[in-house]
C-alpha positions as CSV (number, residue, x, y, z in Angstrom):
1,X,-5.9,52.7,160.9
2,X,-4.1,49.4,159.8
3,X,-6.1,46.2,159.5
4,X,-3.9,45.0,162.7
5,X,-4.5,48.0,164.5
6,X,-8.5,47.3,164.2
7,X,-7.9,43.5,164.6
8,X,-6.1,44.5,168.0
9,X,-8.7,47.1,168.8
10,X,-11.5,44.2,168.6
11,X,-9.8,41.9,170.5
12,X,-9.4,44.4,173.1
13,X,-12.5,45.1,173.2
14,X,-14.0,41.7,173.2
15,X,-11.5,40.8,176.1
16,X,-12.8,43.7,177.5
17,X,-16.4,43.6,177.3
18,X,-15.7,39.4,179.2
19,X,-13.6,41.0,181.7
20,X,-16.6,43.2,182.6
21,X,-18.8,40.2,182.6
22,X,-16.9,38.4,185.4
23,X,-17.0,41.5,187.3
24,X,-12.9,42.2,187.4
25,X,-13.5,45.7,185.4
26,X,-17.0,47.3,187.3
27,X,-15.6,48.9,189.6
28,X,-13.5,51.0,186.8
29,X,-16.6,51.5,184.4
30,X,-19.4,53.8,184.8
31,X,-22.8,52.2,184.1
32,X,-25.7,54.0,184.5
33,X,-29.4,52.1,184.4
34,X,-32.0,54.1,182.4
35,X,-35.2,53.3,181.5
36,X,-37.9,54.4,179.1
37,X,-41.3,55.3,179.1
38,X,-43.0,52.5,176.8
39,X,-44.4,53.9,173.3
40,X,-48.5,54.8,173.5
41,X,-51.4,53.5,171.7
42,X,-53.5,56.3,170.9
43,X,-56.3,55.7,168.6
44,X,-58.5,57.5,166.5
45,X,-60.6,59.9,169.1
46,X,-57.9,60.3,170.9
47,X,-55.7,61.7,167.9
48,X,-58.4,63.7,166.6
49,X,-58.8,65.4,170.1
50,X,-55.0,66.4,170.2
51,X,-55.0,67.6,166.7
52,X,-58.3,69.8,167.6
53,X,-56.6,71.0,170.6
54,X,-53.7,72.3,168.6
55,X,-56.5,74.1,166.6
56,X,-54.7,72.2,163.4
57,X,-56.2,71.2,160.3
58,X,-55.0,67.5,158.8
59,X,-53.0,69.2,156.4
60,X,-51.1,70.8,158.5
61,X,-50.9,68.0,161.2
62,X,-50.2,65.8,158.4
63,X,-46.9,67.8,157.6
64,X,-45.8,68.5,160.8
65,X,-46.0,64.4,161.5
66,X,-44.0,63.8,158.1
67,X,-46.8,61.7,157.0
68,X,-50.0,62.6,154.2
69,X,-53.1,63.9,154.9
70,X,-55.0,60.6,153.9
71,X,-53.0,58.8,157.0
72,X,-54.1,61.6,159.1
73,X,-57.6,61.0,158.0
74,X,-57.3,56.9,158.2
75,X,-56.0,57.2,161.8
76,X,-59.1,59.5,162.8
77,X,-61.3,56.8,160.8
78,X,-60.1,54.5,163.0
79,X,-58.9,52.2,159.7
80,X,-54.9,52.4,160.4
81,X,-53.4,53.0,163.5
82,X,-50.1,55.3,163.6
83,X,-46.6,53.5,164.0
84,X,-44.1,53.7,166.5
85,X,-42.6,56.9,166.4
86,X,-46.0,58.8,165.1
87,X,-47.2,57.2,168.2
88,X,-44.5,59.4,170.1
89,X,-44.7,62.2,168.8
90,X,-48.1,62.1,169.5
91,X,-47.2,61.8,173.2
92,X,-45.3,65.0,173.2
93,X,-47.6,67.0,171.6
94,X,-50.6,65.6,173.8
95,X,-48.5,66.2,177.2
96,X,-47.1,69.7,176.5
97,X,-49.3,71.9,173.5
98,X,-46.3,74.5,173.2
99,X,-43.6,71.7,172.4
100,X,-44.4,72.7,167.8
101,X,-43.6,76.7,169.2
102,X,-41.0,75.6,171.5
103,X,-38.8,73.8,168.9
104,X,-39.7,76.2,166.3
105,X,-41.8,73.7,164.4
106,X,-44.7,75.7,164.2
107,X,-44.4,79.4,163.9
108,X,-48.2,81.1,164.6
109,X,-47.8,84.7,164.0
């Protein structure tokens, strides 16, 4: 692409995007509203009981979390709490204790 083709393709877009703004293009866009489900807090008992559910040691909770097995202790200790997307993974593996099997995570033989 030619640096006028993607100047043209910006200003297209832009007039575009003001267009849909003052309402002359919704009715020949699709918009769809979604929402989503606002990340947990789960804190140290609680991510001891979901690891002891899963019948998982903190090594192997640890790796299947991507983080070491000192976090894994320092969340349980209550002395750090897990970020943003340990905190949601978390909440898949509290509401559904196949989801490790399911995606082939975790292979128990």
């Amino acid at each position: 692409m030619e640096k006028n083709d993607i100047y043209e393709s910006i200003v297209t877009g832009l007039k575009e995007a003001i267009d849909y703004e003052k309402g002359s293009l919704k009715k020949k866009v699709k918009t769809k509203i979604i929402s989503i489900e606002p990340i947990p807090d789960y804190h140290a008992k609680q991510i001891k009981r979901i690891r002891e559910k899963l019948n998982l040691t903190q090594v192997v909770f640890a790796k299947i979390i991507g983080v070491s097995v000192k976090t894994v202790e320092a969340w349980e200790a209550g002395k750090n709490k897990p970020n943003g997307p340990a905190q949601r993974i978390l909440d898949l593996l509290k509401k559904d204790e196949r989801f490790l099997e399911k995606h082939n995570i975790l292979k128990v033989s």
